[in-house]
C-alpha positions in Angstrom: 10.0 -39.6 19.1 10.0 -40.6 15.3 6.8 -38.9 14.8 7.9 -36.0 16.8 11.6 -35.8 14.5 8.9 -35.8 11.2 6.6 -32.9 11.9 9.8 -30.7 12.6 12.1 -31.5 10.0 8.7 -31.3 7.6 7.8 -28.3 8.6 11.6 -27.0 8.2 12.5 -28.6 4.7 8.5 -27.0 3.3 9.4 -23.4 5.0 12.8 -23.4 3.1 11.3 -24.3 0.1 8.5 -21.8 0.3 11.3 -19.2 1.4 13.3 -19.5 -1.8 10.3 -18.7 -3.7 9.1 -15.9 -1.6 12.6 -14.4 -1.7 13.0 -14.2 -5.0 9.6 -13.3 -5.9 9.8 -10.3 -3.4 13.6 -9.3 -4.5 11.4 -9.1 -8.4 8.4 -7.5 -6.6 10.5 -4.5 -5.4 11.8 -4.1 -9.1 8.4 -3.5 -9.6 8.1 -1.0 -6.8 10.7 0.9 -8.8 8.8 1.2 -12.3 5.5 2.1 -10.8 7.3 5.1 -9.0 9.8 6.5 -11.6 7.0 5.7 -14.7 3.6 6.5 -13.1 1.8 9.4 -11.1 0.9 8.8 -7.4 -2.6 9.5 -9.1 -2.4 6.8 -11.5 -0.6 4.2 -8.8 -3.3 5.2 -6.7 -5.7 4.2 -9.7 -4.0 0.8 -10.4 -4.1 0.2 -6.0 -7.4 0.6 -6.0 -8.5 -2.0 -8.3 -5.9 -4.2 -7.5 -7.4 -3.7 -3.8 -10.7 -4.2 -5.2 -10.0 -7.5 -7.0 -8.6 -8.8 -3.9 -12.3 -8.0 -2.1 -13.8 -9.5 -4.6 -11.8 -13.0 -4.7 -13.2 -14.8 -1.9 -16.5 -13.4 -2.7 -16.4 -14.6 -6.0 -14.8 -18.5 -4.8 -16.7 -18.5 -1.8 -13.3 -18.6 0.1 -12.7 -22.1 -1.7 -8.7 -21.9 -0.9 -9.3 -22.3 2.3 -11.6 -25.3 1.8 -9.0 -26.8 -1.0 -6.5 -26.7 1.5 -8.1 -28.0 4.4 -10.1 -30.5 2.4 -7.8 -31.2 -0.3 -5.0 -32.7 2.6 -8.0 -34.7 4.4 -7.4 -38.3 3.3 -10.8 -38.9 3.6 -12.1 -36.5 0.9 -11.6 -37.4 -3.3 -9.0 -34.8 -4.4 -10.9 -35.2 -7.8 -14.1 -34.3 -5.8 -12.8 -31.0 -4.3 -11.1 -29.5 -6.9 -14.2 -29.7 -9.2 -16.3 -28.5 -6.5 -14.2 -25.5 -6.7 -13.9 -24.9 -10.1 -17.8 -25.2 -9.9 -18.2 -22.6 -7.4 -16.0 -20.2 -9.3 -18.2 -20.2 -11.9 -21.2 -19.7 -10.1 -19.6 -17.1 -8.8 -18.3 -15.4 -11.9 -21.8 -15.0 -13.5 -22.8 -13.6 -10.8 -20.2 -10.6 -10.7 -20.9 -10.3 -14.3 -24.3 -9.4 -13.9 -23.2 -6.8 -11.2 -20.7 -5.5 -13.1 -22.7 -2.4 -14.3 -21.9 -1.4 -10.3 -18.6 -1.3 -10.6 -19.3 1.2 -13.7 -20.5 3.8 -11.5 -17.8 4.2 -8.8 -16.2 7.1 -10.9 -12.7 6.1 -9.4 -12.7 2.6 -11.2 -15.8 2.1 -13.4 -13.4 2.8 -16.5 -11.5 -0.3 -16.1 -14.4 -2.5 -15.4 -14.0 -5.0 -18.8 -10.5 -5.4 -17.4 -11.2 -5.7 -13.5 -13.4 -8.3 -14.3 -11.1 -10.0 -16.7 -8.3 -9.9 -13.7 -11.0 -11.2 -11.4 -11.4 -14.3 -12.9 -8.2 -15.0 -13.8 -6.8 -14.3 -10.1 -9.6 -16.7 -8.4 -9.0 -19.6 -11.0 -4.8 -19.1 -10.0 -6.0 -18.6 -6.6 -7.8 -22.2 -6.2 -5.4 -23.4 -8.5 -2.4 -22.9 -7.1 -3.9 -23.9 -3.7 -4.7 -27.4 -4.7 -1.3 -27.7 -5.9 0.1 -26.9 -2.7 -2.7 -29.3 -1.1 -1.4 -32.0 -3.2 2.2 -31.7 -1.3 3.7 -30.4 -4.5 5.3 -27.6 -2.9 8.1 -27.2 -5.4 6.3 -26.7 -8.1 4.2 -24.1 -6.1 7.3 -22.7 -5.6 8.9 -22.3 -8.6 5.4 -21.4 -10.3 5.6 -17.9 -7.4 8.8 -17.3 -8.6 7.9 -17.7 -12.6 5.1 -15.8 -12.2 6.8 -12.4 -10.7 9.0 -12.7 -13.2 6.2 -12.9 -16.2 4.8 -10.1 -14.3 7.9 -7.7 -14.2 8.3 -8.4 -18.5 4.9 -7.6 -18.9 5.2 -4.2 -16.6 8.4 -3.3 -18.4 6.3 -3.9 -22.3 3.2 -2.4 -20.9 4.4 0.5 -18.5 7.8 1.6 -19.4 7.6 0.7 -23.8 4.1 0.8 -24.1 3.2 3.3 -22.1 0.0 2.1 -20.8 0.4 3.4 -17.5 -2.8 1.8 -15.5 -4.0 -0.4 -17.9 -0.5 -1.7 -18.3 -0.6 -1.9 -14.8 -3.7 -4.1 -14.5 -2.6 -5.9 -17.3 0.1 -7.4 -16.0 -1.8 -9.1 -13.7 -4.1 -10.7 -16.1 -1.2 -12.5 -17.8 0.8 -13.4 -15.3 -1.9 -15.5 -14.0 -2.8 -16.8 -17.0 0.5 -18.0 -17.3 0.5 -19.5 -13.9 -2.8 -21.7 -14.5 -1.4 -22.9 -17.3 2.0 -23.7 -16.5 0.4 -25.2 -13.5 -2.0 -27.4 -15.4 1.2 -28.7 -18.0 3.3 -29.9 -15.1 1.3 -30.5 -12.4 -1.3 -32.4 -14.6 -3.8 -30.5 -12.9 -6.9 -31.3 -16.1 -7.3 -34.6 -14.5 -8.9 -33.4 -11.2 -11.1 -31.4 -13.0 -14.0 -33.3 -14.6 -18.2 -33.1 -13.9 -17.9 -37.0 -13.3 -16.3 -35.9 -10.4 -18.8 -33.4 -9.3 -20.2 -33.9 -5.9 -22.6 -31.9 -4.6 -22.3 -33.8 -1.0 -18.9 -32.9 -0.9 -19.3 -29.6 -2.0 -22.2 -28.7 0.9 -19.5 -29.8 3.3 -16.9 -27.5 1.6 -19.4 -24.7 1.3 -20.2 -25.3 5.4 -16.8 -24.5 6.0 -15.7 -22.0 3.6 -19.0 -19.8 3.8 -18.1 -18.1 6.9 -14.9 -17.1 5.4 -16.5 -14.7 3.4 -17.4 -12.1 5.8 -13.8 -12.5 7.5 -12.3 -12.1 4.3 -14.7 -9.1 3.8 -13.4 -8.0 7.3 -9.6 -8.6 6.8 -10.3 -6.2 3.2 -12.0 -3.8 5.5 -8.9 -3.6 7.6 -6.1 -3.6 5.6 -7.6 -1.6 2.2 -10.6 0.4 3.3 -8.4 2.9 4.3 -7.3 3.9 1.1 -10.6 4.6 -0.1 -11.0 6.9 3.1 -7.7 8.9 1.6 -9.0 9.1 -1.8 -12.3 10.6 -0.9 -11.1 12.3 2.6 -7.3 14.0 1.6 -7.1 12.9 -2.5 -5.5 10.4 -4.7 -1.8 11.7 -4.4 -1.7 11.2 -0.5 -3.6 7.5 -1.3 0.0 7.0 -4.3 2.4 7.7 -1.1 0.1 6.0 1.4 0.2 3.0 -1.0 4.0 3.3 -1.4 4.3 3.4 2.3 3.0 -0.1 2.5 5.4 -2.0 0.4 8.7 -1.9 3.0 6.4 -3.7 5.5 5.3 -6.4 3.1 8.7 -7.3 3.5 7.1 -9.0 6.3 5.2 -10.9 4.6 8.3 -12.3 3.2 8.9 -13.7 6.4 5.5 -15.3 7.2 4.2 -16.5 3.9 6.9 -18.8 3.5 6.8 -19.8 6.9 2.5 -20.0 6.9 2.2 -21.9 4.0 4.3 -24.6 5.8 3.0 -24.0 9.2 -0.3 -24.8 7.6 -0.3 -28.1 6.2 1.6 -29.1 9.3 -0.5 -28.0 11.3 -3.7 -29.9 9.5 -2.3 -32.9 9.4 -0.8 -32.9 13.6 -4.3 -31.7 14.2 -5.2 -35.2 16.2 -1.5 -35.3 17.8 -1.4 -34.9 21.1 1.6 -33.1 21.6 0.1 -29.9 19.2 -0.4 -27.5 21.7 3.8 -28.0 23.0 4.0 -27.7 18.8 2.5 -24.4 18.8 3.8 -23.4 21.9 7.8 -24.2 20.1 6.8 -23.0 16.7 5.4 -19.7 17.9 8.0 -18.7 20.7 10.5 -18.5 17.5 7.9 -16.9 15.1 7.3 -13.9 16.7 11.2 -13.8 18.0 12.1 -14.0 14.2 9.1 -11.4 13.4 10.5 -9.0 16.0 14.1 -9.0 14.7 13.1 -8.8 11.3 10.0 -5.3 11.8 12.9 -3.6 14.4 15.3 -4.2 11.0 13.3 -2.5 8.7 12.5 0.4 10.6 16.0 0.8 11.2 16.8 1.3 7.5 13.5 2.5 6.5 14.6 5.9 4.8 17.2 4.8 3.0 15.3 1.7 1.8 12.6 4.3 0.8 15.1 6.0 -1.4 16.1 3.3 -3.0 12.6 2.5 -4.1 11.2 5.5 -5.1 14.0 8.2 -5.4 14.5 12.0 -3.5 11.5 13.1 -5.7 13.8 14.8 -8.9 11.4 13.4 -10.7 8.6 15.3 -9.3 6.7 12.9 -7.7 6.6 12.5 -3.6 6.2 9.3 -3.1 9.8 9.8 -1.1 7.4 11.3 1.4 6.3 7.3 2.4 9.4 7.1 4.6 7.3 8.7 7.5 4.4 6.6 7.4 5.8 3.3 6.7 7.4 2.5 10.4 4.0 2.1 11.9 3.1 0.6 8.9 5.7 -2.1 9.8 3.8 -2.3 13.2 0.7 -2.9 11.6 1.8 -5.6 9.6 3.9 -7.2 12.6 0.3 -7.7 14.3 -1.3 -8.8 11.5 1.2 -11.6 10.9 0.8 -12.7 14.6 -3.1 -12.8 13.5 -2.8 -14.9 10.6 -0.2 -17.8 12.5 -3.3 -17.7 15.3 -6.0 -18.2 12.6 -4.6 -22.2 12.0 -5.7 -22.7 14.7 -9.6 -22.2 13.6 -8.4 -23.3 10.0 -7.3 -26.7 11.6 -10.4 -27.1 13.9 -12.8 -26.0 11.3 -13.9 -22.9 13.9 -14.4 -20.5 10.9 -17.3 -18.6 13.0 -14.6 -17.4 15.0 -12.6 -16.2 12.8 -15.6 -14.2 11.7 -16.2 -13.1 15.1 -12.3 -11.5 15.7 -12.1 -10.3 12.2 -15.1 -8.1 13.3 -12.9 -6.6 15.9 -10.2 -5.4 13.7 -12.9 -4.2 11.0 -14.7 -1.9 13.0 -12.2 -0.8 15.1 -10.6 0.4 12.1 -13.9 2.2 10.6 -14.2 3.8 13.6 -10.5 5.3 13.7 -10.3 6.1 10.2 -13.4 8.2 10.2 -12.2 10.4 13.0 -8.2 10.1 12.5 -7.7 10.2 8.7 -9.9 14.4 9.2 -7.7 15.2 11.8 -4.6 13.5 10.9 -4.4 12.9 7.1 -2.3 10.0 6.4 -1.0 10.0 10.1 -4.4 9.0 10.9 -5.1 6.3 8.3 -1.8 4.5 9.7 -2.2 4.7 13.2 -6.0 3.3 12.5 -4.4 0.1 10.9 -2.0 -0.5 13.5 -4.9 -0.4 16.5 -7.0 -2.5 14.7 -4.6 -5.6 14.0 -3.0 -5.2 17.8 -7.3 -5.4 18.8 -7.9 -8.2 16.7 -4.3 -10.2 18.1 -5.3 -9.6 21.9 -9.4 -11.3 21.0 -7.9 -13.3 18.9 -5.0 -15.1 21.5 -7.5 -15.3 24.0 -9.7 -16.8 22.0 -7.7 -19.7 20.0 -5.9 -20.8 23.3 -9.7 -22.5 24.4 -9.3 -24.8 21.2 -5.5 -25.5 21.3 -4.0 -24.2 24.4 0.0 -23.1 24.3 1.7 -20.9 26.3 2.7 -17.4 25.1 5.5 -15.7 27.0 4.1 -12.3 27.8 6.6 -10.6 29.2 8.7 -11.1 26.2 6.1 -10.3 24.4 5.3 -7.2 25.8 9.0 -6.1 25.6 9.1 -7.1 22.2 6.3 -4.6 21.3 7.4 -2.0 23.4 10.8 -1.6 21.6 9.1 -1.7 18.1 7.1 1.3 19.0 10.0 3.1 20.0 12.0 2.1 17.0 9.0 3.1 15.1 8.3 6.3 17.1 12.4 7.4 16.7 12.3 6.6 12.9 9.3 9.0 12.7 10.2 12.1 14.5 13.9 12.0 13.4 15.4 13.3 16.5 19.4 14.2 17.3 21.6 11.3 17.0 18.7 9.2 15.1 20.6 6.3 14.1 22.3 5.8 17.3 19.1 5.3 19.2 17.5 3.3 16.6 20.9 0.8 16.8 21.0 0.8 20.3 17.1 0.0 21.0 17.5 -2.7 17.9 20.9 -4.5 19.6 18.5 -4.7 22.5 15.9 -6.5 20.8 17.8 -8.9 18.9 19.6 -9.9 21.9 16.0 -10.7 23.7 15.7 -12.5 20.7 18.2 -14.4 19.6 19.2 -16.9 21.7 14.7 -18.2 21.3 15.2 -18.4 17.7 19.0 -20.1 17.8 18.2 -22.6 20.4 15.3 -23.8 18.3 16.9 -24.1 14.6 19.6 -25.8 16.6 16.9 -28.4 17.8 15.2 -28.6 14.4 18.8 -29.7 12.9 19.9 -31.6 15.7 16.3 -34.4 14.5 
C-alpha cells in the first residue's frame, strides 16, 4: 500500500510542479502570439514558422533522438549518468557536422535558404538545450527544469520585443530569439545544476552509447513521421494556396497548443513514473486510473476552448484594423483543437513503448498518421484550401490513436472505457462543427453541448484527485 501511496502522490507533486512552469511559460508564450501578429506579415510569420518547423525536423535527426535515450537511460540505475550524458553530447556533435556539410541544401529551398547561417545556428543551440534540459529532468531536478521553462520564455519575449518591435528585424528577430533564449537556458542550466561535471571524454563509453543508439535510432523516423504530421502541411499551403493562408493557418494552431498546456506538464511527470513502475505489478490498474482522468481532463479542457475560440482569437491577433487577417484563424482552429486532442491521447500511449523500450512500434503507428496525412493533404488542401489542410491533421492523429490503443494494450494491458470515450469525441465534434458554421443561437448550443460534457466528465476526474489527496 506504501508503494502504491508513492507513485500517486509522486506523480501528483511532479505534475504540479511542471504545471506551474508550463502555465506561466504559455500565459508569456501568448504575449508572443500578440507581437508576431500586430508587428509582422502573415508572409513573414509564415517565413519565421517555417524554419522554426524546420529546426524542429531537424532536432532528432541531428541528436539521433538522444532525449528519449537521456530520459529513459538517464533514470535506469544501472547506467552511469556521467556515461549517458557524454554519449549525448557526442552524438550531437556527430551530428552537427554532419548538417554542416548539408547545409548548402538548405540554401536552395528558396522559401528558407536566406536564413541558413542562422537556422543552423538555432539548430545547434536547440538540440544541446534539448538533451540538456532532458538530463536535468532525468536527474529528478524537476524544479530547476521548471523554473529554467519559465526563465527561458521570458528571455525569449525581451529578446522578441528588442528584436521585433525596437529593432525591427522582423524574421531574423524572430529566429533570433530563439538562438538566445537557448543559449541562456544551457547556461543557466550548467551554473546551477552543475551540469560540466557529467560531461567529460573520461566518461565516454562507446558500449553504453551502442545501447543508447539501439534504442534511440528508431526514434528517428517516428520523429520524422510525427514532423510529417503535424508540419508538412504547412509546406503543402505555402506551395498549394501561398504564404498568407500558411501566416493564418499557423495562427490557427496556437489556441490548441493550449492543450499542450495540459499534457506537457502532466507527460513529463507521467513519464518518469511510469519508467520507474515499469516492473510493478499493479502498472496496468496505474494506467488504467491515470488515463480514465487524462482524457476526462483533456475533454473538458478542447470542449472549453472551442467554446471561446473567437473571442480568444481576438484577443490574440485583433479584428484585422491593422490589415492583416490572421482574425480569419478563428474558423480553422476548432478542428485544430480536435487534432491536437488526438494527438495528446497519442503521446500519453507512446510511454508505453518508451517504458518497454518498443521503439519499432512507435515507428510503425507513426507511419499511420504520416501517410494518412500525405494522402489527405494532397487531395484536400486543392479542393479545400485551408479547410483541407485541417481536416487532414485531425484524421491522421484519430488513425494513429485507434493503431496505436490497440497496439500498446498487448505490452501493458488497461482498460479504456469506450463508451465514454466515444461520447466524449462525439460532442467535441459537434462543439467544433457549431463553432465553425456559426449558426442561430451559437453560443447557446455550444454551452449546452459543453454542460453535457463536463458533467460526463467531472465526477472521473473529482473522484480521482480526491483519491490522490486522500494517500
Amino acid at each position: 500500500m506504501a508503494a502504491q501511496t508513492g507513485k500517486y502522490k509522486k506523480l501528483l507533486l511532479n505534475t504540479f510542479i511542471f504545471g506551474i512552469g508550463q502555465f506561466l511559460s504559455k500565459i508569456v508564450g501568448f504575449l508572443l502570439v500578440i507581437i508576431y501578429t500586430h508587428f509582422m506579415t502573415e508572409a513573414e510569420y509564415s517565413s519565421g514558422q517555417l524554419v522554426y518547423q524546420t529546426v524542429n525536423l531537424l532536432v532528432p535527426l541531428v541528436t539521433f533522438s538522444m532525449r528519449d535515450a537521456v530520459i529513459r537511460f538517464g533514470m535506469d540505475k544501472a547506467f552511469d549518468k556521467r556515461k549517458v550524458y557524454t554519449g549525448a553530447c557526442a552524438a550531437l556533435f556527430v551530428g552537427m557536422a554532419v548538417l554542416a556539410l548539408g547545409s548548402p541544401l538548405i540554401r536552395l529551398n528558396e522559401k528558407i535558404g536566406s536564413f541558413t547561417v542562422l537556422l543552423y545556428i538555432y539548430c545547434y543551440f536547440s538540440c544541446f538545450r534539448d538533451i540538456t534540459s532532458t538530463f536535468t529532468r532525468s536527474r529528478g531536478m524537476v524544479k530547476l527544469f521548471m523554473v529554467d521553462g519559465v526563465l527561458t520564455t521570458i528571455t525569449q519575449v525581451i529578446c522578441n520585443v528588442v528584436f521585433i518591435i525596437g529593432l525591427k528585424m522582423s524574421v531574423r528577430g524572430y529566429i533570433l530569439s530563439f538562438i538566445v533564449s537557448d543559449l541562456f537556458s544551457i547556461t543557466f542550466l550548467y551554473i546551477m545544476g552543475n551540469t560540466a561535471k557529467y560531461a567529460d571524454t573520461k566518461y565516454f563509453d562507446s558500449k553504453v552509447l551502442r545501447q543508447m543508439l539501439s534504442f534511440s535510432i528508431w526514434l528517428i523516423p517516428t520523429y520524422i513521421l510525427w514532423w510529417v504530421t503535424s508540419s508538412s502541411d504547412q509546406w503543402f499551403i505555402v506551395h498549394m494556396v501561398g504564404d498568407t493562408e500558411n501566416g493564418i493557418y499557423s495562427i490557427a494552431y496556437k489556441l490548441p497548443t493550449l492543450l499542450m498546456f495540459v499534457t506537457t506538464m502532466f507527460y513529463q511527470a507521467w513519464q518518469m513514473s511510469s519508467i520507474e513502475e515499469k516492473d510493478s505489478r499493479g502498472i496496468g490498474k496505474f494506467y488504467q486510473t491515470v488515463f480514465g482522468s487524462y482524457s476526462s481532463l483533456l475533454f473538458v479542457a478542447a470542449a472549453g476552448l472551442i467554446l471561446f475560440v473567437k473571442p480568444l482569437t481576438f484577443i490574440l491577433t485583433g479584428d484585422g484594423s491593422n490589415g492583416t487577417r490572421f482574425y480569419e484563424a478563428y474558423a480553422f482552429t476548432p478542428i485544430l483543437i480536435i487534432s491536437m486532442l488526438f494527438q495528446c491521447f497519442c503521446q500519453f500511449l507512446s510511454s508505453v513503448y518508451t517504458t518497454t523500450k518498443r521503439s519499432v512500434n512507435s515507428l510503425t503507428t507513426a507511419l499511420v498518421a504520416a501517410l494518412t496525412n500525405i494522402v489527405l493533404n494532397l487531395f484536400l488542401i486543392k479542393a479545400f484550401g485551408i479547410w483541407g489542410a485541417a481536416i487532414a491533421t485531425a484524421f491522421s492523429y484519430v488513425a494513429c490513436f485507434i493503431v496505436r490503443l490497440w497496439d500498446v494494450r498487448r505490452f501493458i494491458y488497461f482498460k479504456v472505457n469506450l463508451a465514454r470515450f466515444g461520447i466524449n469525441s462525439l460532442a467535441v465534434v459537434i462543439m467544433a462543427f457549431i463553432a465553425a458554421k456559426e449558426p442561430p443561437l451559437k453560443y447557446v448550443w455550444l454551452t449546452l453541448v459543453f454542460v453535457l460534457l463536463t458533467s460526463i466528465n467531472f465526477g472521473n476526474v473529482l473522484k480521482t484527485v480526491k483519491r490522490l489527496l486522500r494517500r
